[in-house]
C-alpha positions in Angstrom: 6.7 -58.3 15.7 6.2 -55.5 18.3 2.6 -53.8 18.0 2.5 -50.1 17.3 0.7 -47.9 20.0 -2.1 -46.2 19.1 -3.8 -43.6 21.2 -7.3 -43.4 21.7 -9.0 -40.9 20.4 -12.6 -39.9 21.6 -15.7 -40.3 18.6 -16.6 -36.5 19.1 -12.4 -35.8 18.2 -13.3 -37.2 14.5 -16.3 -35.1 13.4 -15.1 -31.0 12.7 -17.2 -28.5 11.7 -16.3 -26.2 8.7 -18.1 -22.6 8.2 -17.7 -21.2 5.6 -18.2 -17.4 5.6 -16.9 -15.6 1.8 -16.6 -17.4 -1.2 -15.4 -14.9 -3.8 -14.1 -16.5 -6.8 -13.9 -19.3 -5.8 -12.0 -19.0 -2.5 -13.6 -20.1 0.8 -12.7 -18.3 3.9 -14.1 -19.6 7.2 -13.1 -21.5 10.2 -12.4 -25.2 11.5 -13.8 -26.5 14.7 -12.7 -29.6 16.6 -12.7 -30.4 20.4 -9.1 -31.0 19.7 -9.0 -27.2 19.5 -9.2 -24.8 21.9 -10.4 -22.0 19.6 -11.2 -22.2 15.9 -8.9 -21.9 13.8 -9.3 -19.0 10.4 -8.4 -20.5 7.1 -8.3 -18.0 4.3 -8.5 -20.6 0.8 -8.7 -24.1 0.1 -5.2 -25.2 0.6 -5.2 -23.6 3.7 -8.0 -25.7 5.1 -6.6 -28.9 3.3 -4.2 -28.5 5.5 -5.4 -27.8 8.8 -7.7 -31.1 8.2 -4.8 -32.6 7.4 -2.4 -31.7 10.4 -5.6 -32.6 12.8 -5.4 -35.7 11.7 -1.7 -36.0 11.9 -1.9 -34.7 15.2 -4.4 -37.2 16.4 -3.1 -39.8 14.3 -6.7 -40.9 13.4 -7.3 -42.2 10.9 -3.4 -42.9 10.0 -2.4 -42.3 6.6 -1.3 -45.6 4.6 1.4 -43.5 3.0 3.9 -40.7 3.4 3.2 -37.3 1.9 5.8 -36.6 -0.9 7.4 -32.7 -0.4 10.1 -31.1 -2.5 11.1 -29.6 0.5 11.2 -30.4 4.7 9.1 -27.2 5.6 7.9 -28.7 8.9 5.7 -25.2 9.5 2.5 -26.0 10.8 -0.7 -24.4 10.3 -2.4 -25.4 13.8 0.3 -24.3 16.5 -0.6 -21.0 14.6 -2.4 -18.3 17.0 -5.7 -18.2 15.0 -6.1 -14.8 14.3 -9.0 -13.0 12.9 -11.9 -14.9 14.4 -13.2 -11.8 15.4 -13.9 -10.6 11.8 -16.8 -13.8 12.0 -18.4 -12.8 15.3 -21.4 -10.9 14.0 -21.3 -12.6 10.2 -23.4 -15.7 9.7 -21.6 -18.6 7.4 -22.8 -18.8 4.1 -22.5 -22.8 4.7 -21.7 -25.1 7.5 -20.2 -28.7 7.0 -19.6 -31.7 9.5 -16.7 -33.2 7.9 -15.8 -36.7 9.3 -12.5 -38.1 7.8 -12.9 -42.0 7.3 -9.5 -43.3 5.6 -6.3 -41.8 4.4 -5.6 -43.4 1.6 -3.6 -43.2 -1.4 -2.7 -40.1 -0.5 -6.6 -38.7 -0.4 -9.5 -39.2 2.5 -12.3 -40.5 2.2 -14.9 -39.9 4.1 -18.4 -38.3 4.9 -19.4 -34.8 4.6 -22.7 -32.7 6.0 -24.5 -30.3 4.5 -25.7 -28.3 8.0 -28.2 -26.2 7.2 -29.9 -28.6 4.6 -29.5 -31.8 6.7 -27.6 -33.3 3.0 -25.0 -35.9 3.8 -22.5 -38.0 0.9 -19.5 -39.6 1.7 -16.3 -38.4 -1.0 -13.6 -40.7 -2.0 -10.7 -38.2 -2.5 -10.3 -34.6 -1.0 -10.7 -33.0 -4.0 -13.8 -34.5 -4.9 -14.9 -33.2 -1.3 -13.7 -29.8 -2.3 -15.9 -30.3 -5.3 -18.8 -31.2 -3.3 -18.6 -27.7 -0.9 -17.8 -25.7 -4.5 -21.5 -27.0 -5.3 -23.0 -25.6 -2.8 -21.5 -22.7 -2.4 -22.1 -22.0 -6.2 -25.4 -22.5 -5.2 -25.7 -20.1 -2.0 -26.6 -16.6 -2.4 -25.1 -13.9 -0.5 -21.5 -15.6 -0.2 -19.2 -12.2 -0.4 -18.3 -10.1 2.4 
């Protein structure tokens, strides 16, 4: 049985930062940081950062997924060969909320994984990506100041 090779893939490459700047209705706009990246990359909802996350880890191929992701279509666009455009609309804001987000397993089609409440020193691990989505919801529902 031939082994499959697997790149390494450095500890500080697993942990990415997530600011979160706006949150109107429900709709977080912010950016993504890795040292994967050369620049962070915008994201402008939910979906949007889903799937940067998501890509990284594709990219890197850590941690591997234990199943394909089922599309109604082959749209191979990518979200992080993107130029990341806007950053500059961040440079003098301060993010209503920063996350480390470190992704554990792919399973099932989900992560699970830990997440990091920055500015509160609050960590919990999430079995599923939307429960982690819940998790930021709670505290951003809970953060003052969260619109533009």
């Amino acid at each position: 049985m031939p082994m499959s090779v697997s790149k390494f893939v450095p500890h500080l490459m697993k942990t990415s930062v997530i600011k979160i700047y706006t949150y109107t209705d429900r709709c977080p706009v912010g950016t993504l940081s890795n040292p994967g990246f050369k620049n962070d990359l915008v994201f402008k909802s939910a979906m949007e950062l889903l799937r940067i996350v998501d890509e990284l880890q594709d990219e890197m191929n850590f941690p591997q997924k234990s199943m394909s992701t089922r599309k109604f279509s082959d749209d191979s666009t990518t979200i992080i060969s993107r130029p990341s455009e806007g950053l500059e609309q961040f440079a003098d804001m301060t993010p209503a909320a920063s996350f480390k987000l470190s992704v554990l397993f792919r399973q099932n089609a989900s992560w699970q994984g830990s997440i990091s409440w920055i500015e509160k020193n609050l960590s919990t691990e999430f079995r599923s990506a939307l429960e982690m989505m819940f998790l930021i919801d709670n505290v951003l529902s809970g953060v003052e100041n969260t619109e533009a």
